[in-house]
MIFI-188423 format. One record per residue (C-alpha): x, y, z. Coordinates in steps of 0.2 Angstrom, whole numbers, plus 2048, in hexadecimal, padded with zeros to 3 digits. Example, Ala and Ser with C-alpha at 12.3 -4.5 7.8 and 13.67 -1.06 7.14 Angstrom:
<pts>
83E7EA827/8447FB824/
</pts>
This chain:
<pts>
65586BBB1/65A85ABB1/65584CBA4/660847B92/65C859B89/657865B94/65687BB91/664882B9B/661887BAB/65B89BBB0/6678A4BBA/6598ACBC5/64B8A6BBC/63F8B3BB4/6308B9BC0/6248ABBB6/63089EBBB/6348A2BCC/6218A1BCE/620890BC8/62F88ABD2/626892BE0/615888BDF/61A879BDA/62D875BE2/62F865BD6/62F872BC5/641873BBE/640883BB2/649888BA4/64B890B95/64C889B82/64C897B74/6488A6B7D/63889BB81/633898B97/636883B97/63287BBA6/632867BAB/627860BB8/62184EBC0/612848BB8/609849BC9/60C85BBCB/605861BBB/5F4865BBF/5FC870BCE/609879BC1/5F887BBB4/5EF883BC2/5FD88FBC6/603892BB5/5EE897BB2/5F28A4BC0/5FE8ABBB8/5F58AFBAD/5FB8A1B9E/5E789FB99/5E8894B8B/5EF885B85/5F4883B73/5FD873B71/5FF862B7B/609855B73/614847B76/626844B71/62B831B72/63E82DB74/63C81AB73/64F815B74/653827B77/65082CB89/64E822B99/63B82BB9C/636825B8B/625831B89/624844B8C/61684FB8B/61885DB86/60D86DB8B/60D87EB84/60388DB8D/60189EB87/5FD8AFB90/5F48B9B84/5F58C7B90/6078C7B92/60E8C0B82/6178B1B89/61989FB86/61C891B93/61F87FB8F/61E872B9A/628861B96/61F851BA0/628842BA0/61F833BA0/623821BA1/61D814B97/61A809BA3/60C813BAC/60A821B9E/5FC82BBA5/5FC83FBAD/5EF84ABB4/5E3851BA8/5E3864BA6/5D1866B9D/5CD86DBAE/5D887ABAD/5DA87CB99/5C9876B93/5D1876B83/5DC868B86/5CF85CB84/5D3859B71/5E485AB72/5E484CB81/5D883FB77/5E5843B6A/5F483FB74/5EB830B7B/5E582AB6C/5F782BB61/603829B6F/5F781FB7B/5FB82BB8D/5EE82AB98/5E583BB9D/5DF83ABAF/5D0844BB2/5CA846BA1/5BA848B9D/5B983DB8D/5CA835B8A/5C482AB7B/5CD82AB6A/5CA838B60/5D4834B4D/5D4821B4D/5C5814B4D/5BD80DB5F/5C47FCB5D/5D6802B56/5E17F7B5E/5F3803B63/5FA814B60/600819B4F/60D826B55/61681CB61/627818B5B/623805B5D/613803B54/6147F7B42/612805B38/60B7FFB28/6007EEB2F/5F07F7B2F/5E9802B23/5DF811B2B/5D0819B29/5CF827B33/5BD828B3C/5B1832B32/5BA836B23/5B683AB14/5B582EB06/5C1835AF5/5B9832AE4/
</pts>
């Protein structure tokens, strides 16, 4: 895999990999921790969803972003984890984005439970879903101007009240 901090590469990738590589030519797989890793171009991650569904990775459990603001060149990447219940494995899938046009294909339409996670990514980190249903924020207010977990963002100028909280007495 190629990018600043990438798994090592798989000698004759494992059978879940090879697939990958097979459906989608622009995945570069790996492995980090014992754990399948692969990277892919934000316009092929619907395609690598679709195929990592048939083999049979049926849920997703976590989207977030990492942002490496001074760090990397690429400075946002998503990051996807899939599980397969059925076979007991995990794959993550690493995204990077840019900041100048931070937006990647949805996967709601393959992972309906991705929605949440993808109004939270938008919302904190400001990536675009394309295809999402309802891509609106989901912890800030409406009229929230920013968002709070870039690296960038004047932590401390606003106080925040999360919508719908609770008032404490």
């Amino acid at each position: 895999m190629s990018g600043d901090s990438s798994p090592g590469q798989v000698a004759g990738a494992d059978e879940v990999l090879a697939n990958l590589m097979e459906a989608v030519p622009s995945v570069e797989a790996g492995r980090s921790v014992g754990d399948r890793v692969i990277r892919v171009p934000a316009r092929d991650l619907a395609r690598v969803a679709g195929a990592a569904r048939a083999l049979g990775f049926e849920m997703c459990s976590d989207l977030t972003v990492v942002d490496y603001l001074g760090k990397r060149r690429v400075r946002f990447e998503v990051v996807v984890n899939l599980l397969s219940l059925q076979h007991n494995r995990r794959l993550r899938v690493l995204v990077p984005v840019p900041e100048g046009d931070p937006e990647v294909p949805s996967l709601v339409p393959v992972y309906p439970g991705a929605n949440f996670l993808e109004r939270e990514a938008y919302d904190m980190f400001g990536i675009r879903f394309a295809g999402h249903p309802d891509l609106t924020r989901i912890l800030m207010p409406d009229d929230w101007a920013g968002h709070p977990l870039r690296r960038d963002f004047d932590v401390g100028a606003v106080p925040v009240q999360v919508k719908d909280a609770p008032q404490v007495r």
